[in-house]
C-alpha positions, -999 to +999 in steps of 0.1 A: +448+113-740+447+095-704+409+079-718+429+070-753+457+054-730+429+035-707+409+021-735+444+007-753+450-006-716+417-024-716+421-042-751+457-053-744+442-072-713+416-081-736+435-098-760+458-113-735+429-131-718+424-169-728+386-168-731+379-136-750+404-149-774+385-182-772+356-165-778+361-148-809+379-177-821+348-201-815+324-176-825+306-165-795+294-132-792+315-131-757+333-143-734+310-154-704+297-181-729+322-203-714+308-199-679+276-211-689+296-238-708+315-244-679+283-244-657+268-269-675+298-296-673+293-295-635+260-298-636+245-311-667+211-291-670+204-288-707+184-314-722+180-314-756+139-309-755+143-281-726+123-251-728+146-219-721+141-184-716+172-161-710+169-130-693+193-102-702+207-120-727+223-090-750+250-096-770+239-132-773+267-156-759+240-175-735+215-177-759+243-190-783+251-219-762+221-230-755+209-228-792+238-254-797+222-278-769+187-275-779+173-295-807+134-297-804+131-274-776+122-237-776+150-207-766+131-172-761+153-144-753+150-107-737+167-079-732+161-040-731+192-040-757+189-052-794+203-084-798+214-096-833+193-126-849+203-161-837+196-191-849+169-212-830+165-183-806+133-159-804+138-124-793+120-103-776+131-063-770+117-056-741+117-052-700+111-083-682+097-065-650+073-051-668+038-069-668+031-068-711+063-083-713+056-107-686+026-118-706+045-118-742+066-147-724+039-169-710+020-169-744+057-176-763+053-209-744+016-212-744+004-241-721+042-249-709+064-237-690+103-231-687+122-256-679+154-232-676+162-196-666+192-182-674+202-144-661+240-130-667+229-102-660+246-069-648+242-032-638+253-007-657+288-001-643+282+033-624+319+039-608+305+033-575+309-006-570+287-009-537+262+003-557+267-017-592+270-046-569+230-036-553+214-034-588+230-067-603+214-083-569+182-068-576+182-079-611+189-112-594+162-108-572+136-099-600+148-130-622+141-153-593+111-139-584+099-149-620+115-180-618+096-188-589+063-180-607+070-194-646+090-225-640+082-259-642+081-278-608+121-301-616+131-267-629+165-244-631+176-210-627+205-197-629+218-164-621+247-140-619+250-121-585+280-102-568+293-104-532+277-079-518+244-058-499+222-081-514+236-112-508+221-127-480+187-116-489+191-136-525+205-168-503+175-165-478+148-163-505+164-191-527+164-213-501+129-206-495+120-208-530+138-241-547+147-276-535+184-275-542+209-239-538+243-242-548+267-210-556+295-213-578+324-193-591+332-207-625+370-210-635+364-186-667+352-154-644+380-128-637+397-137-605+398-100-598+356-101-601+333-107-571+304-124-593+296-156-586+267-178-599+238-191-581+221-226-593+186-232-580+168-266-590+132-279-578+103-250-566+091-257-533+060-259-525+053-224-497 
């Protein structure tokens, strides 16, 4: 009864909340599309040749908006969860970290590389927030650490993170990894959320 009376809790806020409504009404698969929408009006990073790959990218609502910026580009997507077919979007089921799947992405874009990484991703919601907030980092961490190796020199990654253990380590090794750090909060997260975004433009040379 008191899980029955949670869940009903959980889609009233649901339905009262501008963007998911947005999002089913626009068609998005949900409703962080818009930050990545949002993201991009501030700072203009998809170009309509770009070469993307987005990490994480289960149910789809990344992938979605950059299929709709993307004309003769290429969008390859991963994530350990099925993901249902998009348009102009390649999937691959699979773990990122793990070397096969490492490989299955550099011969996706054979002699190029990335122009753009995307990451939204997220733990698996334990009930223990210090601790949900420690894996998302380290899922940040790992993206980075791949950004740093597959990206083209001018290019982007961007990544979900929370406030948290990991946060200064993230901030130290970005800095010392791309040209140009900026975090941002976009106006379509929760206020209640501690995620913020971290855009990273320009590898440096170590």
């Amino acid at each position: 009864m008191k899980k029955n009376k949670s869940s009903k809790n959980w889609l009233n806020k649901q339905k009262r909340d501008y963007y998911f409504r947005a999002s089913k009404a626009q068609g998005y698969r949900s409703r962080s599309a818009f930050k990545l929408v949002e993201m991009d009006k501030k700072f203009k990073f998809f170009k309509k040749n770009m070469f993307i790959l987005d990490l994480g990218s289960s149910p789809g609502g990344w992938s979605q908006v950059a299929s709709k910026k993307i004309k003769n580009g290429k969008i390859l997507a991963i994530d350990i969860k099925k993901m249902e077919k998009i348009e102009k979007v390649d999937f691959i089921n699979g773990d990122f970290t793990e070397n096969k799947i490492k490989e299955n992405i550099i011969k996706y874009f054979n002699s190029n590389k990335p122009d753009l990484i995307l990451s939204d991703m997220a733990a698996n919601t334990s009930g223990n927030k210090n601790l949900d907030s420690y894996r998302t980092g380290d899922l940040c961490i790992k993206a980075m650490e791949l950004a740093k190796t597959l990206l083209t020199k001018e290019g982007i990654f961007i990544s979900k993170l929370f406030m948290g253990s990991t946060f200064d380590e993230i901030n130290k090794m970005s800095q010392n990894y791309f040209q140009k750090v900026i975090k941002y909060k976009p106006k379509s997260s929760k206020k209640e959320s501690k995620e913020i975004y971290i855009y990273c433009k320009g590898i440096l040379k170590i």
